[in-house]
C-alpha positions in Angstrom: 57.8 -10.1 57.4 59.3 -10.6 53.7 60.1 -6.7 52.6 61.5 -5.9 49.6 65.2 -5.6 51.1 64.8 -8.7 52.8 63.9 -10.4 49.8 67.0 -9.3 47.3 69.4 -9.8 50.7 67.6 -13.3 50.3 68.8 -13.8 47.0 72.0 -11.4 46.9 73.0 -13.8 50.1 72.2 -17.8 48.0 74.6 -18.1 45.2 71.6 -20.0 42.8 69.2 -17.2 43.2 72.1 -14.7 42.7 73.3 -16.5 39.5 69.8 -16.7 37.9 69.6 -12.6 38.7 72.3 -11.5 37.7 71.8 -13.8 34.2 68.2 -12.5 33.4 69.5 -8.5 34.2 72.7 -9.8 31.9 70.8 -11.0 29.3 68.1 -8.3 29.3 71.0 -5.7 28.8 72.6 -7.9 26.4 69.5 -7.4 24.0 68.8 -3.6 24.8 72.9 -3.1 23.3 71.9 -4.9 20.5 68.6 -2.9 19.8 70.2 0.3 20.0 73.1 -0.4 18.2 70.8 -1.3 15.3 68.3 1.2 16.1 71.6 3.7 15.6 72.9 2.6 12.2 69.4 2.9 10.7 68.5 6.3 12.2 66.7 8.7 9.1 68.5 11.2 7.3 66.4 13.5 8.9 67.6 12.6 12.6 70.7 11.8 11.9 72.3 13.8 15.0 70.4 11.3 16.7 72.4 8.3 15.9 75.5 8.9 18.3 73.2 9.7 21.6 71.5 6.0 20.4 74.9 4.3 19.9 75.8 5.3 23.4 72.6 4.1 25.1 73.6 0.7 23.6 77.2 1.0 24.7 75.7 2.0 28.2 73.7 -1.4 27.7 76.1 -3.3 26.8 78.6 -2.2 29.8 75.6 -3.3 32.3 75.5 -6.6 30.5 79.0 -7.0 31.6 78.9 -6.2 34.9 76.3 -8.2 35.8 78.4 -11.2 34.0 81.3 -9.8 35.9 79.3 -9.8 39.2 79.0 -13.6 38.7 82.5 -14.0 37.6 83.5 -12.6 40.9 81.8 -15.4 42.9 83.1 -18.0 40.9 79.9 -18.5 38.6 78.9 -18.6 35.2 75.6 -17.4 33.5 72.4 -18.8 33.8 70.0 -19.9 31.0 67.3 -17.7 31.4 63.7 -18.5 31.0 61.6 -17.4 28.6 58.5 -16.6 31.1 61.5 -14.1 32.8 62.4 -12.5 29.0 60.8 -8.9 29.7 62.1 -7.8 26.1 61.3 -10.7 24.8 57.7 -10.4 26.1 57.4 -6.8 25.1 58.1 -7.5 21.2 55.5 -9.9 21.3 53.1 -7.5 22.2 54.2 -5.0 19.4 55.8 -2.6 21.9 59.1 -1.7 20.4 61.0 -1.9 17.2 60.6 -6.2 16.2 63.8 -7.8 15.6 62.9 -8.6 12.5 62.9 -5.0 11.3 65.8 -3.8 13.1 67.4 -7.2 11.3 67.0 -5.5 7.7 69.6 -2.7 6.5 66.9 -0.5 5.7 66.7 3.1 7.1 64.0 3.4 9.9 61.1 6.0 9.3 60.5 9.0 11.9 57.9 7.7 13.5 59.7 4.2 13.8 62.2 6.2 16.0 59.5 7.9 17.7 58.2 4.6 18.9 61.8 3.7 19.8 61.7 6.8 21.9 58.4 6.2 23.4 59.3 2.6 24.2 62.3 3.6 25.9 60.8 5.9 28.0 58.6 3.8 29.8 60.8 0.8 30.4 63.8 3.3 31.0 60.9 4.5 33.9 60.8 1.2 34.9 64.8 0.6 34.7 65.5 3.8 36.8 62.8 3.0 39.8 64.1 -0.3 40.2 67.7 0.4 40.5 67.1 3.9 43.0 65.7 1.1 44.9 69.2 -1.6 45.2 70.9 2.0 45.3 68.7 2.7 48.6 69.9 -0.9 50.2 72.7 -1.7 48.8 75.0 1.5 47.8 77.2 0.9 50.5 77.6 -2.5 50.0 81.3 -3.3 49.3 80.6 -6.0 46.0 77.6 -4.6 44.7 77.8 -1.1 45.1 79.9 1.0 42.6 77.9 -1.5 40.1 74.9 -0.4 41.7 75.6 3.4 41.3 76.8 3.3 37.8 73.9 1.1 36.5 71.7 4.0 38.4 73.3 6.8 37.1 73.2 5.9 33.2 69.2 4.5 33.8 68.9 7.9 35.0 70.5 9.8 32.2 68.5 7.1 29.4 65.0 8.3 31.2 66.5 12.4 30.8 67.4 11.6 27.4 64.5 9.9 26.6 62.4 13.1 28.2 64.5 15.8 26.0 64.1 13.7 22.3 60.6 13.1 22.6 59.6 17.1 23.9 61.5 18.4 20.8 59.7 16.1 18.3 56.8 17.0 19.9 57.6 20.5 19.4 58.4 19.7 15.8 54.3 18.4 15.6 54.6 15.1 16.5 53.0 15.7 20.0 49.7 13.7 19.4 51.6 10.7 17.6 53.9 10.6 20.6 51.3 10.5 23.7 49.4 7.8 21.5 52.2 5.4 21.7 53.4 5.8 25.1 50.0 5.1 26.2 49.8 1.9 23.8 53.8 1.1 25.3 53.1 2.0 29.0 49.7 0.0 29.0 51.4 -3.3 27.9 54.5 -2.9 29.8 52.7 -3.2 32.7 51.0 -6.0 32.0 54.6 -7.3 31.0 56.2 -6.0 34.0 53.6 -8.2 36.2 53.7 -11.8 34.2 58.0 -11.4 34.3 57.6 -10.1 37.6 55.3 -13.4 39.0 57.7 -15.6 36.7 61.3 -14.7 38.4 59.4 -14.7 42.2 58.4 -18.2 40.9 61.7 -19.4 39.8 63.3 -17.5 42.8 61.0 -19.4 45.2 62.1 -22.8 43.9 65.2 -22.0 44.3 65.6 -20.5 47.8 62.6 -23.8 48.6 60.2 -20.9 50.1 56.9 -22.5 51.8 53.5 -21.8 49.7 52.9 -19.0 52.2 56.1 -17.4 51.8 55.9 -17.7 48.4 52.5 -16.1 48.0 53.8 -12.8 49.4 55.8 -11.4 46.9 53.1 -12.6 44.2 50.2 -10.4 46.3 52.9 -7.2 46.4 53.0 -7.5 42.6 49.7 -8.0 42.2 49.1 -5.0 44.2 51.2 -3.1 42.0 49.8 -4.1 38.7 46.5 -2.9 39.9 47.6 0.2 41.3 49.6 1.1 38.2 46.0 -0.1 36.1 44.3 2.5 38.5 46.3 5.1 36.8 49.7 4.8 38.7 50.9 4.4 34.5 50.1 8.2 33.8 53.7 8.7 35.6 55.1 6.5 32.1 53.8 8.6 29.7 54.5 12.3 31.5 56.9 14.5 29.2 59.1 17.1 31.5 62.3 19.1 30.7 64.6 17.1 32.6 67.2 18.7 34.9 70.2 17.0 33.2 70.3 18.3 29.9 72.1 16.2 26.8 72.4 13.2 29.2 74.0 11.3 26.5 75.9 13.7 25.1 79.4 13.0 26.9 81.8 10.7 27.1 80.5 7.2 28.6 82.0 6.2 32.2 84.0 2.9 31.7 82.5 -0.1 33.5 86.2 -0.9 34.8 85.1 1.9 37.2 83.1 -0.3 38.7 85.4 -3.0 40.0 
């Protein structure tokens, strides 16, 4: 039976599969620093305390970019070229989720609600960010090459979704409640859709790579199938949920260096 741990031991064990992971996580990461940091030098006048807690979600984007690339440095191999049916932020900006490349590419100041769908957009793949690695903290924290990566990569996803809570309740507070739960409704509706075609993409590329029979192969492809439709059914509504979150100012201090890591 293929379960989810067997699966990434699968690939964490064949240095091909390994390599193309690590290079699409790398690569992903790679962008999200980028966004961010331009996100952060355009902020409004009128949320300018903003712009430091945005700069450090880049830096903390940036840092996982590394570690990934470091990850492959440490087995002797270099990046991958990623494909571009594997390119979930990629794939997201051509659906009009997020801030376009093309805007964050002019020096012009962003508007409020630009930032508010910044914010939105953020919350549900930082949702999606934070499940996924609470799951490689569950099977492999304890392993001896992966897992201080794997805590620190959890620890800051977690602290992007609290942040992401706390900046959109007080604009929300400040009246912009009904422009925010219309966008993360528009952002959480497409990134699952997203999240499925990337997800079917990598098992595909994974599966030519590890030579899996049709029937193996087929397995991972009904699990995310069965999670698309669940999170159609309604399983999104957890996306778009606002709550106080227990760690307050999550971005607020210092950033851990990713020479921690090692």
């Amino acid at each position: 039976m293929l379960s989810a741990k067997s699966l990434f031991q699968e690939i964490l064990d064949n240095d091909d599969a390994f390599r193309l992971f690590c290079s699409i996580a790398a690569g992903g990461e790679a962008q999200g620093g980028w966004e961010n940091a331009r996100i952060a030098s355009l902020v409004p006048a009128s949320l300018r305390g903003l712009g430091p807690k945005i700069a450090r979600h880049g830096a903390d984007e940036d840092k996982h970019g590394r570690i990934f690339n470091a990850l492959l440095k440490q087995r002797g191999l270099t990046p991958a070229e990623v494909p571009l049916e594997t390119d979930y932020t990629l794939l997201l900006e051509r659906r009009g989720i997020g801030l376009a490349h093309e805007r964050l590419g002019r020096d012009v100041p962003l508007s409020e609600r630009d930032i508010i769908v910044y914010l939105a957009h953020s919350r549900v793949t930082e949702q999606r960010a934070s499940e996924q690695m609470r799951l490689l903290l569950r099977f492999f924290g304890d392993h001896p090459a992966l897992g201080r990566a794997v805590k620190m990569i959890s620890r800051d996803e977690d602290n992007h979704l609290a942040y992401c809570h706390e900046e959109l309740l007080r604009l929300a507070a400040a009246g912009h409640g009904r422009t925010i739960h219309t966008v993360l409704r528009e952002c959480a509706l497409a990134e699952i859709k997203v999240y499925r075609d990337v997800g079917l993409a990598v098992m595909s590329h994974m599966g030519a790579v590890l030579r899996w029979p049709r029937a193996k192969a087929a397995l991972p492809a009904a699990g995310i199938h069965a999670t698309y439709a669940y999170e159609r059914a309604g399983g999104w509504r957890r996306m778009v949920s606002l709550r106080r979150p227990v760690r307050r100012d999550a971005l607020g201090v210092e950033p851990v260096p990713d020479a921690e890591y090692a």
